[in-house]
C-alpha positions as CSV (number, residue, x, y, z in Angstrom):
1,X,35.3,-130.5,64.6
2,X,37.8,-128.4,62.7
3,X,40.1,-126.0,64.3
4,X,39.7,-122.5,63.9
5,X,43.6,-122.4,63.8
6,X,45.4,-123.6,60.2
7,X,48.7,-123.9,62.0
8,X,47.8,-125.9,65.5
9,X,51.4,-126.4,66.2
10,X,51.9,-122.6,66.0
11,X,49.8,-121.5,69.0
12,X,48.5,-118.0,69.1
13,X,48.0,-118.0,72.6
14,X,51.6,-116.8,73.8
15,X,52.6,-112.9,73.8
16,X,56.2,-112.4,72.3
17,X,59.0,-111.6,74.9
18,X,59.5,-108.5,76.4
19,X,62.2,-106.3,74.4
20,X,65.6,-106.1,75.7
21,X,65.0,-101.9,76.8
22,X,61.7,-103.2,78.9
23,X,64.1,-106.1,80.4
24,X,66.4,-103.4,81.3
25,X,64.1,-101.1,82.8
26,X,63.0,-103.9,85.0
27,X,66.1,-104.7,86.7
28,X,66.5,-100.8,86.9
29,X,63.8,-100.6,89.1
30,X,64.9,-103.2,91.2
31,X,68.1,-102.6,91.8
32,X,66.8,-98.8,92.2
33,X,64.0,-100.4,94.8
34,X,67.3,-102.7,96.9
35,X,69.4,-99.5,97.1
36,X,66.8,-97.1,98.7
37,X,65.6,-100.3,100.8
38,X,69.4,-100.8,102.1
39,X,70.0,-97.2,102.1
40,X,66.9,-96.5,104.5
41,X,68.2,-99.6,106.4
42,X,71.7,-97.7,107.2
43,X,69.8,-94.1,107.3
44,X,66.8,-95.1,109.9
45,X,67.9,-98.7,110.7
């Protein structure tokens, strides 16, 4: 059986890493999602 692959220890498989503006619109969001979560706390808590 050959491999359809000429590199086998280069797997395809794996999607590059996110880039550094998606990493940062990530936390973003989350910090943006704990504010209003904390600020709702204090607000209607």
């Amino acid at each position: 059986m050959t491999t359809p692959n000429p590199t086998p220890e280069e797997p395809q498989r794996y999607e590059p890493g996110p880039t550094p503006g998606k990493v940062l619109a990530w936390v973003l969001l989350f910090l943006v999602a704990a504010v209003v979560v904390v600020v709702g706390g204090v607000y209607f808590g």
